[in-house]
C-alpha positions as a printed Julia matrix, in Angstrom:
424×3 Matrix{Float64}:
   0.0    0.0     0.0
   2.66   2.67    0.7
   4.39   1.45   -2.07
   1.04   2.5    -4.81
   0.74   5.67   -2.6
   4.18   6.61   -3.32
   3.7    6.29   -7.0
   0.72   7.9    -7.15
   2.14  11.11   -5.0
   4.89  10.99   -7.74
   2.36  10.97  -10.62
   0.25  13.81   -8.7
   3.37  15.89   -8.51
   4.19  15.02  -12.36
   0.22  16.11  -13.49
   1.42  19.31  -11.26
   4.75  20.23  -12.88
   2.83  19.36  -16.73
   0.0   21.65  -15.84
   1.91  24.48  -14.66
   4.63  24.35  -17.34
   1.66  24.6   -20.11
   0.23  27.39  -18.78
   3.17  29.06  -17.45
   5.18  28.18  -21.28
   1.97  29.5   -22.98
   0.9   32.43  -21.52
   4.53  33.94  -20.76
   5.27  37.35  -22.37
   7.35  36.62  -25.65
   8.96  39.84  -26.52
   9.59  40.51  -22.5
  11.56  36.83  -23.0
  13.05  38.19  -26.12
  14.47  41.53  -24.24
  15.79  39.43  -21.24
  17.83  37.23  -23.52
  19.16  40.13  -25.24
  20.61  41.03  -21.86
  22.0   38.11  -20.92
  19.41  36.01  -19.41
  19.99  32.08  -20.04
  16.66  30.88  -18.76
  14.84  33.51  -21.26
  16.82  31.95  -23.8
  15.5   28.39  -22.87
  11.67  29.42  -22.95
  12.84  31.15  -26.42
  14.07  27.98  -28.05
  10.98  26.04  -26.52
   8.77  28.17  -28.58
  10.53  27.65  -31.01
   9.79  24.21  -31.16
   6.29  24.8   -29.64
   4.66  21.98  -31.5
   7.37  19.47  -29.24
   6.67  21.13  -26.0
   3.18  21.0   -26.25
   3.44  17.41  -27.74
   5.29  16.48  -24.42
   3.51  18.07  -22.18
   0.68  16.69  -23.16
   2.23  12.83  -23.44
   3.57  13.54  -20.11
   0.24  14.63  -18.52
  -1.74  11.69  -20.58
   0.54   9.31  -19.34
   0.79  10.13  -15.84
  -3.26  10.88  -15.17
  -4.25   7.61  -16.79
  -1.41   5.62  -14.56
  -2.1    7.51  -11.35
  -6.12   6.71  -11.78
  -5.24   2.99  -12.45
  -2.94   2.5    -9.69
  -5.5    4.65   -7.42
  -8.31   2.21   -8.25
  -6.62  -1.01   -7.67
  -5.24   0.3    -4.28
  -9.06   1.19   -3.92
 -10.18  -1.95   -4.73
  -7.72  -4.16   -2.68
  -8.7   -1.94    0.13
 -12.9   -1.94   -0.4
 -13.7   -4.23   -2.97
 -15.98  -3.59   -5.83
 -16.92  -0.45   -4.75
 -13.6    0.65   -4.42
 -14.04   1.52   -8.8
 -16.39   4.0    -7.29
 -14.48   5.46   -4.22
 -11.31   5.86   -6.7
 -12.64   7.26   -9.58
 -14.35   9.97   -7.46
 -11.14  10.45   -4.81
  -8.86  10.99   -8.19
 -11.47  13.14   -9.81
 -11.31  15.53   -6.93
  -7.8   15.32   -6.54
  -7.01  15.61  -10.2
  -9.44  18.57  -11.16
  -8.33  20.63   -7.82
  -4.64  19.83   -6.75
  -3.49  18.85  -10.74
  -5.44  21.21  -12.51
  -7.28  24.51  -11.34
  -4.41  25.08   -8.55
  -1.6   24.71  -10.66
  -2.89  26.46  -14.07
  -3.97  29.53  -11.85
  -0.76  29.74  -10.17
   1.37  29.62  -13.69
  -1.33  32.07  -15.26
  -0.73  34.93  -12.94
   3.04  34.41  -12.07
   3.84  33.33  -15.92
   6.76  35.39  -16.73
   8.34  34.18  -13.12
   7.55  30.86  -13.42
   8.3   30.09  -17.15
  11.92  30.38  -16.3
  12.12  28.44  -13.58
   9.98  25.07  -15.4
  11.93  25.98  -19.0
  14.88  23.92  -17.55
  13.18  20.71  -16.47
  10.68  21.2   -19.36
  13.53  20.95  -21.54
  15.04  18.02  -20.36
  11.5   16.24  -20.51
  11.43  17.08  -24.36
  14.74  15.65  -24.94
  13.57  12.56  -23.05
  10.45  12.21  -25.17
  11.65  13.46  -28.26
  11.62  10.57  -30.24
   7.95   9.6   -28.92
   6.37  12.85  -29.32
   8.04  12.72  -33.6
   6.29   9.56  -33.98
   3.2   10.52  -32.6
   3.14  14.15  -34.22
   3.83  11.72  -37.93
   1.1    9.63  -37.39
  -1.09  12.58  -37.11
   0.46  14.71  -39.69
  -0.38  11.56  -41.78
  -4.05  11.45  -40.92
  -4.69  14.64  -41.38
  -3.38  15.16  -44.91
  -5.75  11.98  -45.39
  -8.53  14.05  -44.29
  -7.38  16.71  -46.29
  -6.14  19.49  -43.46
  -3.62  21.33  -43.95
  -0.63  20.53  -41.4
   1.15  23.57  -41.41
   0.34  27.54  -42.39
   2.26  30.12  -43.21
   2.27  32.85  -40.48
  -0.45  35.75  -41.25
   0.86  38.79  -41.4
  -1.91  41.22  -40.82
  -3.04  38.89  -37.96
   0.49  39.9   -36.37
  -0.39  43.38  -37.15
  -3.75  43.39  -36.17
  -2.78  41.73  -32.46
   0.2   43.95  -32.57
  -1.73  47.24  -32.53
  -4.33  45.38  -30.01
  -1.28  44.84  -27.72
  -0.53  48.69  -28.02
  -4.29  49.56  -27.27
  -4.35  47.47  -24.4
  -1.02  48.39  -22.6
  -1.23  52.19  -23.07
  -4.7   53.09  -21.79
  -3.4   54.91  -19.13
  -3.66  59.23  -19.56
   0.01  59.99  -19.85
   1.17  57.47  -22.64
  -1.56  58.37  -25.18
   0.8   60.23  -27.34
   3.36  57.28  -27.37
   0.14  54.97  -28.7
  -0.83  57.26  -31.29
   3.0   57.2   -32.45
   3.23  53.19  -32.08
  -0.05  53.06  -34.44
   1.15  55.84  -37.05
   3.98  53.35  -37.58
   1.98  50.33  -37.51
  -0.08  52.14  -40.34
   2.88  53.66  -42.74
   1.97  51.05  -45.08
  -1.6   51.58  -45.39
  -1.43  55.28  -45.66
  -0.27  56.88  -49.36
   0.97  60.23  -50.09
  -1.67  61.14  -51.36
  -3.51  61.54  -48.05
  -0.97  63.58  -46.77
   0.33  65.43  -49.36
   0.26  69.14  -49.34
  -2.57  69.93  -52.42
  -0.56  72.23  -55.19
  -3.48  74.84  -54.75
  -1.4   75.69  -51.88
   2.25  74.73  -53.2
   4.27  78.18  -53.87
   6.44  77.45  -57.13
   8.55  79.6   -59.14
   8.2   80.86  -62.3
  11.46  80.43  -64.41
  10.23  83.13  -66.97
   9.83  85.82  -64.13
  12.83  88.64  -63.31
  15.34  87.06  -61.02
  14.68  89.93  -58.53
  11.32  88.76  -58.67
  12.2   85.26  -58.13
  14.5   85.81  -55.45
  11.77  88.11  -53.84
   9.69  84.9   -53.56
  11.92  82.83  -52.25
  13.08  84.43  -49.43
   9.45  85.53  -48.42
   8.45  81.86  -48.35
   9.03  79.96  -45.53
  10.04  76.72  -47.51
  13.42  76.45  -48.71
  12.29  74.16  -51.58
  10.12  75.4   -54.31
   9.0   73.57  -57.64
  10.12  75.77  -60.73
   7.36  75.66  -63.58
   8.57  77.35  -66.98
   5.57  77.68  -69.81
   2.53  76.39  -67.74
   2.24  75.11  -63.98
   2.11  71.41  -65.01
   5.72  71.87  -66.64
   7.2   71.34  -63.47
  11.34  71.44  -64.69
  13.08  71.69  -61.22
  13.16  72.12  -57.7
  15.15  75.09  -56.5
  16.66  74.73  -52.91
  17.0   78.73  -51.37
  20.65  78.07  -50.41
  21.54  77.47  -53.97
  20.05  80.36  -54.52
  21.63  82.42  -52.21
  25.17  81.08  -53.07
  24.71  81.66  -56.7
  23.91  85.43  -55.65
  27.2   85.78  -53.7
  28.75  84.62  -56.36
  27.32  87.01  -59.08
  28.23  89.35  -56.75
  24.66  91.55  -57.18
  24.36  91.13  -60.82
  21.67  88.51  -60.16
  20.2   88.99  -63.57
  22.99  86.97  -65.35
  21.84  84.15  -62.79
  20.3   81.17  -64.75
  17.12  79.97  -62.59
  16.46  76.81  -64.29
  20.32  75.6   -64.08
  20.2   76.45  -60.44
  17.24  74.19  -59.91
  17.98  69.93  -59.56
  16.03  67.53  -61.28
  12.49  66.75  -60.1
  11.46  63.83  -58.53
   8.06  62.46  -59.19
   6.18  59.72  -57.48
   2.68  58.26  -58.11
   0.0   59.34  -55.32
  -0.65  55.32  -54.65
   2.79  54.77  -53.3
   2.75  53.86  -49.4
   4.19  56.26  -46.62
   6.28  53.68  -45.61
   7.6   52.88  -49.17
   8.48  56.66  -49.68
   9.83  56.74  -46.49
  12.57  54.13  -47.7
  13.24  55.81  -51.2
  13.71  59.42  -49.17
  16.07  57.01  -47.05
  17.5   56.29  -50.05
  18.19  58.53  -52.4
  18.98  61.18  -49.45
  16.55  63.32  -50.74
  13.71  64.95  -48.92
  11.04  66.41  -51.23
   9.3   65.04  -54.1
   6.66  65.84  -56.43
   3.23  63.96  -56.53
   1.53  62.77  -59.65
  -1.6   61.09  -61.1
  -2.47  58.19  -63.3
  -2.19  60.55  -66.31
   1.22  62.69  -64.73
  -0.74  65.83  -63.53
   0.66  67.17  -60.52
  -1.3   67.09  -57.61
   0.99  68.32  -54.82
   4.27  67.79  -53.09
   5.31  65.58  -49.79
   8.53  65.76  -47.83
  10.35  64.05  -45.68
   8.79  65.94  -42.73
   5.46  65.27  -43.57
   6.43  61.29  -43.04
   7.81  62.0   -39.58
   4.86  64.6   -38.59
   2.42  61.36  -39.5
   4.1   59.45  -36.71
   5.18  62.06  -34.41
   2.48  64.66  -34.92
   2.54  67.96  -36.37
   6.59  69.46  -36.15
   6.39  73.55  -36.23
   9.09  75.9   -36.18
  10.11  79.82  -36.76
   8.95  79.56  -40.0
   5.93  77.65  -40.45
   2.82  79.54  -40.97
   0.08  78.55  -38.5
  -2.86  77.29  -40.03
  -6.38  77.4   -37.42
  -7.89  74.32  -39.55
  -9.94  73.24  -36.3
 -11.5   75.54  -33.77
 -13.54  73.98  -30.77
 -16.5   75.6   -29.58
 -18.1   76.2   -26.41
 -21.2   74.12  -27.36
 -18.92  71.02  -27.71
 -18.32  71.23  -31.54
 -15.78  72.1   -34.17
 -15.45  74.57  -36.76
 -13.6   72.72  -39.23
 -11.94  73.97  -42.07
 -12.81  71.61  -45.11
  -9.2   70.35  -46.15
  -8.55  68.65  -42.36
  -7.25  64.95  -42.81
  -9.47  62.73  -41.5
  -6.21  60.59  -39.95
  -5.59  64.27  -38.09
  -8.63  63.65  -36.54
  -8.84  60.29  -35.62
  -5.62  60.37  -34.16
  -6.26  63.77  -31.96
  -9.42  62.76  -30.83
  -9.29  58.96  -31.16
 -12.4   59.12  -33.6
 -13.06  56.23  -35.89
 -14.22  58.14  -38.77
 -13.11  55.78  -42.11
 -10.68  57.36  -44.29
 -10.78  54.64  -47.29
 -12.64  56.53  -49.38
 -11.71  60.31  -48.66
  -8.91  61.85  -47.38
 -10.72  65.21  -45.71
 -13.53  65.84  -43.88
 -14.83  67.96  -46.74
 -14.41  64.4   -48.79
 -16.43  62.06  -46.46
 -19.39  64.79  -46.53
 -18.92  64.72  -50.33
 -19.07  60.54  -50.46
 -21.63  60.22  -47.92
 -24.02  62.39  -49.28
 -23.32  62.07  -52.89
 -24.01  65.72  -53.72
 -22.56  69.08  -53.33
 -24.27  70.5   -50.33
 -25.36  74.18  -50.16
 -24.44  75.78  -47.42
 -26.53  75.07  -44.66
 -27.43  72.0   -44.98
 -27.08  69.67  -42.13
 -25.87  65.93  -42.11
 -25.71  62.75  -39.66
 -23.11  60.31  -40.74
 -21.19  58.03  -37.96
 -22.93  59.75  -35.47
 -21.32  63.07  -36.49
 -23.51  66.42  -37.25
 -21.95  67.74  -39.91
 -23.63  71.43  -41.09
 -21.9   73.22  -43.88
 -20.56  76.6   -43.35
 -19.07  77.93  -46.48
 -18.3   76.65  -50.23
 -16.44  78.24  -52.7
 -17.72  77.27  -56.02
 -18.22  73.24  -55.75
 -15.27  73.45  -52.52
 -16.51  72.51  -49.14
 -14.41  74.88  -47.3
 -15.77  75.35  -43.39
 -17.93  72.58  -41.76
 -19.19  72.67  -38.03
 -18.79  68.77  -36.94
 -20.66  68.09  -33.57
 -19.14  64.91  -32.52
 -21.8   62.54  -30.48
 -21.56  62.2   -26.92
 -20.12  59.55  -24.73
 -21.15  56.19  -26.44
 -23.64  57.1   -28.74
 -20.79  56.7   -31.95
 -23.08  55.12  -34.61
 -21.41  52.11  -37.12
 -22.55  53.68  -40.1
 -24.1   56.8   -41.98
C-alpha cells in the first residue's frame, strides 16, 4: 500500500509540474523573453528555443500529462479496490477526480497564469530536459497525425499571417497604453503600424497651396519669392504650372547670388534648380519613407495616373504622421480646427481625416476620402449648399461655407459619450 501511494504522489506531482509548465510556457510574455535574452538572461533563452519548437513542447507536455493521469487513476483504483472491494471503482474514480481537477489542474494552471513570466523560467529547464527525453515519442506521434490529417485533407502547417500579427500587434498597443500619460506614445506606435496603409496622397500638401517659381519671371522677382516663403524648396514651372522642370533649394540660390556678386540677372534659374522627382500618389508612406532614405533626398513631387501634378510631400510630412505635427520659426500657423463652447468644431474643409482620428481617437473611415470635406462629399453624394445639415457616424456635420463646388468650413458636432453610430 505505501508502495502505490508513493507512485501515485509521484504521478500527482508530475500532473502538477505538466500543468503548470503549459500554462506558465503559454501564456509567458514573448517579446519581455526576447528583451531578457538580449541582456543576458539564459533561462529567457531556454523558454525562447521552446517556442521555437512549440509543437514538441506542447506534444510532451501533453504525453507527459496523458501518461501520468491515466497511470495515477489505475494505480489509485486497484489500491481502492484491494482496500474496499468492488466499490472501491467507485471510491477511486471519485477520490482521483477531486484530486485531479483541484490539486493537478485549477491550482496549478492559476498559479502559472498569474506568475507566468516568473515561473516560465524556472519550469523551461526541467521542461527541456523532458522534451529531450520524449523526443523521439512525441516525432512519432506528431507523424502519425500529420499523416491522418493530410488523409482528411487538413492542412498541417500555415504560413504565419501577417496582418493577424499586425492586427494583435496594434491590439497589444491599445491594451497596454490606456493609461492618460502614454496616449501620445500609442498614437506614435499606431502611425507606424499604419505607414503602409497610408499613401501620399492623403498627406500630401494639395498644389493649390504649393508656392512654385516661375522660371520666366525677373530674377529679382524670383529671389523676392523665395526668401518671403518659408520653404526652402520650391517647384520651378517654366511655360505652364504642369511643366514642373526643377526644384530650387534657397541656399543654392543664395550662393549663386554671392557669387554674381549683385548682378543677379545673369543668374540662370532653371540651371540652379535639380532635377524633379516624381512619385505616383498610390505609393505607401512607408515605401516613400525608404526611397527618401534612399536617395537622401527629402522632397518630391506627386503625380496622377495621367502625370498631372497634384501636390508635393517631404520628408517631414512622413515624420509629422508618426510624431504629430513638427512647427518651427517659419511655419505659418494654419487654425484648420476651432472647438467651440457648445462642444463642436469649426472645421476647415481640407482637415485629414487621420488628423482627426488620431487627436481625438475618432473612428471616422478614411478609405474613401482623405478630408472631412471628402467624407461629406461621399456620404451624401451631392454638393451641399451651405446650410445643410448631415448625420453620418454619429457626427452632425452642417456646412458653413463653399467656394464654387469646394466645401471649405464645416461645423462637426461629434456625439456624446457612447452614442458613436457604425454607419451613416
Amino acid at each position: 500500500m505505501m508502495i502505490d501511494l508513493s507512485l501515485i504522489a509521484v504521478l500527482l506531482l508530475m500532473l502538477f509540474f505538466f500543468s503548470s509548465a503549459e500554462t506558465a510556457l503559454t501564456a509567458v510574455s514573448r517579446p519581455l523573453m526576447h528583451q531578457l535574452e538580449v541582456e543576458g538572461d539564459l533561462r529567457a533563452a531556454r523558454v525562447n528555443r521552446l517556442h521555437a519548437r512549440k509543437e514538441r513542447m506542447l506534444g510532451s507536455i501533453l504525453l507527459g500529462n496523458t501518461v501520468a493521469q491515466i497511470l495515477s487513476s489505475a494505480v489509485a483504483t486497484s489500491l481502492a479496490i484491494t482496500t474496499f472491494g468492488d466499490a472501491g471503482v467507485a471510491y477511486g474514480t471519485a477520490a482521483m477526480t477531486v484530486v485531479v481537477l483541484v490539486f493537478c489542474e485549477i491550482l496549478p494552471k492559476t498559479v502559472a497564469l498569474h506568475n507566468a513570466n516568473r515561473l516560465a523560467p524556472v519550469l523551461a529547464a526541467p521542461m527541456q530536459a523532458m522534451e529531450t527525453l520524449l523526443g523521439p515519442l512525441v516525432r512519432a506521434v506528431q507523424l502519425f497525425v500529420n499523416g491522418l490529417l493530410r488523409l482528411v485533407g487538413v492542412p498541417v502547417k500555415t504560413e504565419s499571417d501577417f496582418e493577424a500579427t499586425l492586427t494583435e500587434l496594434r491590439g497589444a498597443i491599445d491594451i497596454h497604453t490606456a493609461e492618460e500619460e502614454v496616449q501620445h506614445e500609442r498614437k506614435m506606435l499606431r502611425s507606424i503600424l499604419d505607414l503602409g496603409d497610408v499613401e501620399v496622397g492623403e498627406i500630401m500638401t494639395h498644389r493649390k497651396n504649393v508656392a512654385m517659381l516661375d522660371a520666366d519671371q525677373p530674377v529679382a522677382a524670383i529671389l523676392e519669392l523665395a526668401t518671403a516663403s518659408p520653404y526652402t524648396r520650391l517647384p520651378v514651372w517654366q511655360g505652364e504650372p504642369d511643366n514642373i522642370i526643377g526644384v530650387l533649394h534657397s541656399k543654392a540660390l543664395l550662393r549663386a547670388v554671392r557669387e554674381h556678386e549683385g548682378n543677379i540677372e545673369g543668374i540662370d534659374i532653371a540651371r540652379l534648380a535639380v532635377n524633379p522627382w516624381f512619385i505616383p500618389e498610390s505609393t505607401s508612406l512607408q515605401d516613400q519613407l525608404q526611397a527618401f532614405r534612399k536617395r537622401h533626398e527629402h522632397f518630391a513631387l506627386v503625380v496622377d495616373e495621367y502625370g498631372a501634378l497634384l501636390g508635393v510631400v517631404t520628408l517631414e510630412d512622413i515624420i509629422e504622421e508618426i510624431v504629430g505635427e513638427i512647427s518651427d520659426e517659419h511655419d505659418i500657423p494654419v487654425s484648420g480646427l476651432r472647438p467651440q463652447p457648445d462642444g463642436s468644431f469649426i472645421v476647415n474643409g481640407d482637415v485629414t481625416l487621420r488628423d482627426l482620428n488620431r487627436e481625438f481617437d475618432w473612428r471616422l473611415p478614411d478609405e474613401d476620402a482623405a478630408t472631412i470635406a471628402g467624407l461629406l462629399l461621399h456620404e451624401s453624394r451631392m454638393i451641399p449648399e451651405v446650410g445643410q445639415v448631415f448625420l453620418f457616424y454619429g457626427f452632425r456635420c452642417e456646412v458653413l461655407r463653399r467656394v464654387r463646388n469646394q466645401i471649405t468650413l464645416i461645423r462637426l458636432t461629434p456625439p456624446k459619450g457612447s452614442d458613436l453610430e457604425d454607419g451613416a
